[in-house]
DRENLODO-846536 format. One record per residue: x, y, z of N, C-alpha, C in turn; residue number from 1; residue in one letter. Coordinates in steps of 0.1 Angstrom, whole numbers, plus 5000, padded with zeros to 4 digits. Layout:
n.u,n.v,n.w,ca.u,ca.v,ca.w,c.u,c.v,c.w,k,r
X,Y,Z,X,Y,Z,X,Y,Z,NUM,A
...
# end
This chain:
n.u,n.v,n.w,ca.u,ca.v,ca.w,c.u,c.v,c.w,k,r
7928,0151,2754,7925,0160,2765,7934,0173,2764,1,X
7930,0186,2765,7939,0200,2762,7946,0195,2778,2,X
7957,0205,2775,7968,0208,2789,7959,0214,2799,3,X
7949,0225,2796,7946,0232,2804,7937,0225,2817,4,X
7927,0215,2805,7919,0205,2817,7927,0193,2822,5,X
7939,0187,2815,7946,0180,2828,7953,0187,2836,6,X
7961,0200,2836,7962,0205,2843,7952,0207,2855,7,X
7941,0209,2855,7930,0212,2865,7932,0201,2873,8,X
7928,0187,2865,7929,0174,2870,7936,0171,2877,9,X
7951,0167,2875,7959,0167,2886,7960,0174,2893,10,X
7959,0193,2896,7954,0196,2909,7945,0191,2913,11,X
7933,0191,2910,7921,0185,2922,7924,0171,2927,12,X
7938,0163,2921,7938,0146,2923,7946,0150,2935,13,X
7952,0159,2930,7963,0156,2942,7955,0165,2955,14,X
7949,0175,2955,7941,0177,2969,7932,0168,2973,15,X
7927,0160,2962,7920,0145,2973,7927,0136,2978,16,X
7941,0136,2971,7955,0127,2976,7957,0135,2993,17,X
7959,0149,2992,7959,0148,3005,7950,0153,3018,18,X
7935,0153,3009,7927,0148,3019,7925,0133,3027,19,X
7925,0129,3018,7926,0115,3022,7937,0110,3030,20,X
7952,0116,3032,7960,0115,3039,7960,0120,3052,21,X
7955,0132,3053,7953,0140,3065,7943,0131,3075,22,X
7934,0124,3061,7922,0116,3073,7924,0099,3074,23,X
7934,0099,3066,7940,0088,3074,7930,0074,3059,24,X
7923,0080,3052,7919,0069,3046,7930,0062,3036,25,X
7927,0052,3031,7936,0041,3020,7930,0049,3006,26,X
7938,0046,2995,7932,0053,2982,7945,0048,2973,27,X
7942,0051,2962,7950,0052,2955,7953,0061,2942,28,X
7962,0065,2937,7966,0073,2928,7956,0072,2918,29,X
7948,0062,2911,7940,0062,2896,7930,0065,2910,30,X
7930,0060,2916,7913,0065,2925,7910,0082,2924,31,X
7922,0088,2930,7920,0101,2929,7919,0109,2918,32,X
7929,0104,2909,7929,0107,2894,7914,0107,2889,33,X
7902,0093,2891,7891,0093,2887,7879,0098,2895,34,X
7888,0102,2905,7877,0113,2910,7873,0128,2905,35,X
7891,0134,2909,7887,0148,2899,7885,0144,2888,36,X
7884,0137,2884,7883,0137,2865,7864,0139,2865,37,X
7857,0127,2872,7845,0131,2876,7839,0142,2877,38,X
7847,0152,2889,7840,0165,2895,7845,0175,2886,39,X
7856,0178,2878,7862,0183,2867,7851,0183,2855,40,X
7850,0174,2850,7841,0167,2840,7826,0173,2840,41,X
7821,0167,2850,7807,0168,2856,7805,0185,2853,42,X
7817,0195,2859,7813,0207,2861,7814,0209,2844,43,X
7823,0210,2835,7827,0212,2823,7817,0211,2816,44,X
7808,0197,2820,7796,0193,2807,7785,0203,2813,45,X
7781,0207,2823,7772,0219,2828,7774,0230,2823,46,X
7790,0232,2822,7790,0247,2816,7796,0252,2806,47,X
7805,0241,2799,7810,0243,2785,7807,0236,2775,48,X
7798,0226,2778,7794,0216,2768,7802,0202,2768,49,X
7807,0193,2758,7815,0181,2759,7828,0186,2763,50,X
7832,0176,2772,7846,0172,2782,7857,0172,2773,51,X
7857,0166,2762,7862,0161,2752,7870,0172,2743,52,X
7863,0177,2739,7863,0182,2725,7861,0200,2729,53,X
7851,0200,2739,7849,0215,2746,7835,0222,2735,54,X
7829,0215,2725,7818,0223,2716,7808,0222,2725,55,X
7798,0231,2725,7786,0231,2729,7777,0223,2720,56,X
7780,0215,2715,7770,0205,2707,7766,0193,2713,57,X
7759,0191,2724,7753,0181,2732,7739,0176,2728,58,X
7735,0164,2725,7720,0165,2726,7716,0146,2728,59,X
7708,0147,2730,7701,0132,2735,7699,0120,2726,60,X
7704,0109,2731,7700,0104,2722,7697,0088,2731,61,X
7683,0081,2729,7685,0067,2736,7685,0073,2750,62,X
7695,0067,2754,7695,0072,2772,7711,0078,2770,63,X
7712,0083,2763,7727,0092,2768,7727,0102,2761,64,X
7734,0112,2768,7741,0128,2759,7753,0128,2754,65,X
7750,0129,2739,7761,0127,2733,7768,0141,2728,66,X
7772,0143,2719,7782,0149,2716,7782,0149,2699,67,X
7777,0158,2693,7773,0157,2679,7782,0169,2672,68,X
7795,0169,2675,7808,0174,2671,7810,0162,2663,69,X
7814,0156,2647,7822,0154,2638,7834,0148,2644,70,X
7833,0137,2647,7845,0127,2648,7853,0128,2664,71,X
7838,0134,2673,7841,0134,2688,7830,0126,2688,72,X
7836,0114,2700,7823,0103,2703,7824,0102,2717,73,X
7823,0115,2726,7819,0114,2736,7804,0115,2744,74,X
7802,0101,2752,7789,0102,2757,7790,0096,2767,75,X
7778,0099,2773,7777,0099,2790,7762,0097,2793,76,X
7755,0084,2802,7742,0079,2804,7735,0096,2810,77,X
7723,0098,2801,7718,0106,2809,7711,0103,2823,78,X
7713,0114,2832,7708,0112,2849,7703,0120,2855,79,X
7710,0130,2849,7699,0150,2855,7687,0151,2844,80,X
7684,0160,2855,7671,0170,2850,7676,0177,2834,81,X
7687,0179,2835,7697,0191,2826,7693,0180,2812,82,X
7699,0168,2816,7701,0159,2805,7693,0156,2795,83,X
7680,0158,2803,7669,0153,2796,7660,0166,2786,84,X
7666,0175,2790,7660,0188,2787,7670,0189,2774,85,X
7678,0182,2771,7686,0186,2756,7677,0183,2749,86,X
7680,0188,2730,7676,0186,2724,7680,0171,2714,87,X
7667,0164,2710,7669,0155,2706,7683,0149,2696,88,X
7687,0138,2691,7701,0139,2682,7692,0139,2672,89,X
7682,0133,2671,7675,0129,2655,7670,0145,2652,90,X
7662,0151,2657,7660,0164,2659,7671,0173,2653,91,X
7683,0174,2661,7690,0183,2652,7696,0181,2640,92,X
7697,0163,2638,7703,0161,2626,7694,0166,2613,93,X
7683,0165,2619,7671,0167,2605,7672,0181,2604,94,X
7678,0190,2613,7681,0207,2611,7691,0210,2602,95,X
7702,0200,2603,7716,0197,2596,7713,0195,2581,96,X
7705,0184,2576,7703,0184,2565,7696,0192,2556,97,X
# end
């Protein structure tokens, strides 16, 4: 993971560390950690492409969005509208060749 996006992360952990304090709920430190990492994440793959690696090389494959960057194996079940709208993995590989 670059500095810049854990950086991000641990701010947004630690403002749900003290929302959750202000309101009085129980939580814990990996809880909040896996939350911003979620809402961090979530936004990143909408607008920069993979979480991971940062390429815009996303496309479908089975039921997930993968990540067709060269020795990045990040993927994620597709669930949005967005997801389904990629292009296929078999699809671009046959463009590759």
């Amino acid at each position: 993971m670059n500095p810049e996006l854990k950086q991000k992360i641990e701010k947004r952990a630690y403002e749900i560390y003290q929302e959750r304090l202000k309101k009085g709920i129980s939580g814990s430190a990996l809880g909040d950690w896996l939350c911003a990492e979620a809402e961090i994440l979530k936004d990143r793959r909408m607008n920069d492409g993979c979480p991971r690696c940062g390429r815009k090389l996303l496309a479908l494959q089975d039921k997930y969005v993968i990540c067709l960057n060269p020795g990045c194996d990040w993927k994620i079940e597709a669930k949005r509208m967005e997801d389904f709208k990629l292009p296929k993995a078999v699809e671009v590989k046959k463009l590759w060749e």
